[in-house]
N, C-alpha and C positions, 0 to 999 in steps of 0.2 A: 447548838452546842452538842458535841459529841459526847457519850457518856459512857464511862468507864466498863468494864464486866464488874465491879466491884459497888456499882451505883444499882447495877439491874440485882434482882434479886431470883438468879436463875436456876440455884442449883443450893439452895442452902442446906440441906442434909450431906451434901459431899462435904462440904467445909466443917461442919457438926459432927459427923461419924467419927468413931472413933479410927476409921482407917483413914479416910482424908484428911484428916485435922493433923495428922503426920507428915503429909507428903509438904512440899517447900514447893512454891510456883502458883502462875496465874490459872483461874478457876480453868481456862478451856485445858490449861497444859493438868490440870487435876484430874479432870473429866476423862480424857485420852489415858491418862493412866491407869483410872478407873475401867474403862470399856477393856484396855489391856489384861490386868488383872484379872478381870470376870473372865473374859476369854480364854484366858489361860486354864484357868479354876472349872469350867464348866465345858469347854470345846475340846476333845479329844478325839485321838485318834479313834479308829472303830479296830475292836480287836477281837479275836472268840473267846466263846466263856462255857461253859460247859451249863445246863440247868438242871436243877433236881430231878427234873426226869430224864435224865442223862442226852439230853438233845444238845445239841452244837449252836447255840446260838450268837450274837454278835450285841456288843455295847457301844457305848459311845456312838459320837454327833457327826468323826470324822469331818471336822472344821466346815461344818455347812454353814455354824455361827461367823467365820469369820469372813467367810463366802459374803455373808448376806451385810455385813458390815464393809466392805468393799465394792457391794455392787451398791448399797445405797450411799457410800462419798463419791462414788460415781456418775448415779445420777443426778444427784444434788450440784454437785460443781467437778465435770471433768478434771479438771488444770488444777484442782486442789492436790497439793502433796499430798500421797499414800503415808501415812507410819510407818518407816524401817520394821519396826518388829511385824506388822501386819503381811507385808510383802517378805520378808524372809522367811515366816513361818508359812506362809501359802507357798514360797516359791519350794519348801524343803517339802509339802506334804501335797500339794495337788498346782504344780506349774501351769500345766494345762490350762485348768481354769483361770488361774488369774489373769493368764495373755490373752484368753478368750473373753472376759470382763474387758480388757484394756479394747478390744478390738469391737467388742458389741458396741461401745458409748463412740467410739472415730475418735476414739485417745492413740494413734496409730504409733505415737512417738514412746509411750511409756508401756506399750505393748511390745514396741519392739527392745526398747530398754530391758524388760523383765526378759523378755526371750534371751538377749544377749547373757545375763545374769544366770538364766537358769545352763547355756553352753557353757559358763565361765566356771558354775558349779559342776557341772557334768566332767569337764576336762580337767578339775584338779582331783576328786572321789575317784573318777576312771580313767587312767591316764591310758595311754593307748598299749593295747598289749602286743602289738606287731611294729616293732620300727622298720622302718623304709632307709636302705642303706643310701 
C-alpha cells in the first residue's frame, strides 16, 4: 500500500512555520516554494560595494545557490522537470551555465530547449539593429 506525503512525516516544521502554514498545496509543492523563497532571499546577484577602507570590493552569491540546486535535480533524476522560476532566473542571470548543466547529465533535449529560450529571449531584448532589405 502506497502512502501518502501526508502519512510520512517529512518535513513537519514547513507545515508548522509560520511561513508555510500559509502557503495552500501538497508538502512537495510547499517545499519547492520554500527552496524558491530562500533562493530568492539569499541568492543574488554579485555587484560592487565600496569598503571602509575605501577598496572596490564585490557581495553577493551571483546564483551559485541556484546553480548547485539545478545541478543536484540533475543529478538525482535527469527527466525530472526543472521549476519555471529556477530556469528563468538562470536563463536571465547566467544562460551559459544552465545549457552547460543540461549538456554535462546527456539531458541534450532540455539543453537544447533552454538554448532555444535563451535565442528567443536574446531576439525580443535585441531586436536586430540592421534590416536586410
Amino acid at each position: 500500500m502506497a502512502r501518502s506525503y501526508s502519512d510520512i512525516d517529512l518535513a513537519p516544521w514547513l507545515d508548522e512555520s509560520s511561513v508555510g502554514a500559509t502557503w495552500h498545496g501538497s508538502l512537495p509543492e510547499k517545499a519547492w516554494k520554500y527552496l524558491d523563497v530562500a533562493l530568492q532571499r539569499h541568492d543574488v546577484a554579485r555587484s560592487a560595494s565600496k569598503s571602509v577602507w575605501s577598496r572596490s570590493t564585490t557581495t553577493g552569491t551571483n546564483f551559485t545557490y541556484h546553480l548547485a540546486v539545478l545541478h543536484k535535480i540533475l543529478e538525482i533524476k535527469p527527466d525530472l522537470a526543472v521549476p519555471q522560476w529556477l530556469t528563468s532566473r538562470l536563463l536571465e542571470r547566467c544562460p551559459d551555465d544552465l545549457i552547460r548543466a543540461g549538456l554535462r547529465v546527456g539531458s541534450t533535449v532540455k539543453a537544447a530547449a533552454w538554448a532555444a529560450d535563451c535565442l528567443r529571449r536574446v531576439s525580443i531584448l535585441r531586436p536586430l539593429l540592421v534590416r536586410i532589405p
